[in-house]
C-alpha positions as a Markdown table, in Angstrom:
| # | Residue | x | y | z |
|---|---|---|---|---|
| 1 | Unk | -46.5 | -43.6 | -10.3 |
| 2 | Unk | -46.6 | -39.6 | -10.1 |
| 3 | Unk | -48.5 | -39.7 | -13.9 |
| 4 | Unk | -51.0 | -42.0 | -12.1 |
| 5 | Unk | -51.5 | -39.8 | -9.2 |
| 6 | Unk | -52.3 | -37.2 | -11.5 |
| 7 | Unk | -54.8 | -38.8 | -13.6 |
| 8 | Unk | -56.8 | -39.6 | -10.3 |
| 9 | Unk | -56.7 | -35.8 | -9.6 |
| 10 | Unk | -57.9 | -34.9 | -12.8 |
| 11 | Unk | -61.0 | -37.7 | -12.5 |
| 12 | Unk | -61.8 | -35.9 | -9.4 |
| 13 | Unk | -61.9 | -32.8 | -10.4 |
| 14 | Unk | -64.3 | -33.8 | -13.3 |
| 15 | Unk | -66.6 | -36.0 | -10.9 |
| 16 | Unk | -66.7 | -32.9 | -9.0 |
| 17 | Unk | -67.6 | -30.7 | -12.1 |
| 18 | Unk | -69.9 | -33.0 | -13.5 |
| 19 | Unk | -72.2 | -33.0 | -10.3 |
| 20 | Unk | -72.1 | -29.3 | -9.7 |
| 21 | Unk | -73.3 | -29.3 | -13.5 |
| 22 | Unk | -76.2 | -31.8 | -12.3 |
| 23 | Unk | -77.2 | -29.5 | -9.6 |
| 24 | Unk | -77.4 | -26.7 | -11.6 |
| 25 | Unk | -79.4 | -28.5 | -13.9 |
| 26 | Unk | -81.7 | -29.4 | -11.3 |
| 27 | Unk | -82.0 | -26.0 | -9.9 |
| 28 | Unk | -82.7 | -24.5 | -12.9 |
| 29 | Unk | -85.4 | -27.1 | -13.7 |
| 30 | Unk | -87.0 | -25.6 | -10.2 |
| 31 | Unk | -86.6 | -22.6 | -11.2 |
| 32 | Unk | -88.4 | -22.7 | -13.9 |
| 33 | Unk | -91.0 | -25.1 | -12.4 |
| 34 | Unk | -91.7 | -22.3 | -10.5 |
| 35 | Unk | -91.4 | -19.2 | -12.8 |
| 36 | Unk | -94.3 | -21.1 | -14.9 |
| 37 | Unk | -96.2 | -21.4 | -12.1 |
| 38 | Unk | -96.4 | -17.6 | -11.4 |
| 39 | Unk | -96.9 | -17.0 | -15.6 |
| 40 | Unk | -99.8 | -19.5 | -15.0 |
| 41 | Unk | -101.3 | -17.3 | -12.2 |
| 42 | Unk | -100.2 | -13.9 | -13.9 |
| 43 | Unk | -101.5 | -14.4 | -17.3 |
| 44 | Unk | -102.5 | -17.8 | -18.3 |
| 45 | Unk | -102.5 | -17.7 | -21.5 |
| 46 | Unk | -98.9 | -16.8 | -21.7 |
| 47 | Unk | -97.9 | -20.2 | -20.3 |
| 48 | Unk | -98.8 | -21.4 | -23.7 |
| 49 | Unk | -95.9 | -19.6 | -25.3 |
| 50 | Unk | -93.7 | -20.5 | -21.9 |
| 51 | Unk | -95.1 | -24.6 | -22.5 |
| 52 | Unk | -94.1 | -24.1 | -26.3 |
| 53 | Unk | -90.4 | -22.9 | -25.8 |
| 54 | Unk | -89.8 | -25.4 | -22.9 |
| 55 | Unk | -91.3 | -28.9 | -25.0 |
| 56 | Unk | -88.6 | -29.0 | -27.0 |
| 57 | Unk | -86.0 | -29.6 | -23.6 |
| 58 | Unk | -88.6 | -31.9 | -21.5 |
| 59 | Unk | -89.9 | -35.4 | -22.6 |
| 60 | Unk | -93.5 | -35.3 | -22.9 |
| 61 | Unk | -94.3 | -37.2 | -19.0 |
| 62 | Unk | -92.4 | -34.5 | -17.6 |
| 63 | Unk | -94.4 | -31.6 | -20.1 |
| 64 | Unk | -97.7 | -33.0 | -18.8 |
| 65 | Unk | -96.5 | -33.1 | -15.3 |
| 66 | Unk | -95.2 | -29.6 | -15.1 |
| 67 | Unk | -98.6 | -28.1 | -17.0 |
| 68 | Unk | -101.2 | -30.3 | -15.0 |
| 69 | Unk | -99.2 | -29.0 | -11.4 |
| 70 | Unk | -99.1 | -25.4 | -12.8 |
| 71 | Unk | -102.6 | -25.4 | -13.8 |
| 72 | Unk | -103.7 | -27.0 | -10.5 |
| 73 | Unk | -101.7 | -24.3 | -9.2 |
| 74 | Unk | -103.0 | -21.2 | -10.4 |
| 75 | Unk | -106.4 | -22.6 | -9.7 |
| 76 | Unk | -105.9 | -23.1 | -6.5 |
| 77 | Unk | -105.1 | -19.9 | -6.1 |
| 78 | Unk | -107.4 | -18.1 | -8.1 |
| 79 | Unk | -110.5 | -19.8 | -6.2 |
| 80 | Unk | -108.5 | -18.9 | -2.9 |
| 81 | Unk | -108.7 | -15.0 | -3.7 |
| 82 | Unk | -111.6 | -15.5 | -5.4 |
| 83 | Unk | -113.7 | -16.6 | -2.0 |
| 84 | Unk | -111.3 | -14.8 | 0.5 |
| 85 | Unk | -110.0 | -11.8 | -1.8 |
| 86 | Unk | -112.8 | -9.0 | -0.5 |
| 87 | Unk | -112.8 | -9.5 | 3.0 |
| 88 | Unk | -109.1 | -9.6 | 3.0 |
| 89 | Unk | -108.8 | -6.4 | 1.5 |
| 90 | Unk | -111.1 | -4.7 | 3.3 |
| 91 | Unk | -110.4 | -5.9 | 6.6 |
| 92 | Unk | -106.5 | -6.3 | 6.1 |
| 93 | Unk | -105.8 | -3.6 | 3.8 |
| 94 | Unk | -108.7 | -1.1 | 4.2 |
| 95 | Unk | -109.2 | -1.2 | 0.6 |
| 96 | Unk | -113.1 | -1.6 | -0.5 |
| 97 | Unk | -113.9 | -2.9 | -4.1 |
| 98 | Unk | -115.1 | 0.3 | -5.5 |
| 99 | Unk | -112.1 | 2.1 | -5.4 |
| 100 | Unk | -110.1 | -0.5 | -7.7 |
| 101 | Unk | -113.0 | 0.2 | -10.1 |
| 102 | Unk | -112.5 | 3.7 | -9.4 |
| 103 | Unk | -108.7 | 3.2 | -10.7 |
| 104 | Unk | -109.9 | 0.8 | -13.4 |
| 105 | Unk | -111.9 | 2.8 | -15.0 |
| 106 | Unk | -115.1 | 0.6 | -14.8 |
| 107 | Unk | -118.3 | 1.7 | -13.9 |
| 108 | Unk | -120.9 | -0.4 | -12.2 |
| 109 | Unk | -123.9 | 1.3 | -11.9 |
């Protein structure tokens, strides 16, 4: 009876192992959701290499899914900054547009 005991202990303890492993799996999978999507809005055209590295771990439904939301993503906020970026920065920040191209280097004359 006392070997039997034991055996249930050590099924436990595995159980209990093999779901912390699942949630660590699905953490990480988060995690990365979410690291692409700030590659996406970063540089875009590093996702690619990002996409390229991480298709060989994801099945192709899952792939499409993660690159469609990242893209939809970066998009989203792109156009946001893109209409609300100059009145936020001069009105929040105190920051007008021609000292960035000041510090850029460009020259809009």
């Amino acid at each position: 009876m006392e070997s039997g005991w034991r055996w249930h202990r050590v099924c436990e303890r595995v159980c209990a192992a093999c779901e912390t492993m699942a949630l660590a799996m699905e953490q990480l999978k988060a995690f990365l959701g979410c690291t692409l999507y700030l590659i996406a809005l970063i540089n875009p055209m590093s996702k690619v290499f990002i996409l390229s590295v991480m298709a060989k771990d994801l099945p192709p439904q899952e792939l499409r899914s993660l690159v469609l939301r990242s893209s939809v993503v970066a998009l989203a906020i792109l156009l946001v900054f893109a209409i609300v970026g100059s009145p936020l920065l001069t009105a929040v920040f105190h920051v007008e547009i021609y000292s960035f191209q000041l510090v850029g280097g460009l020259s809009c004359s």
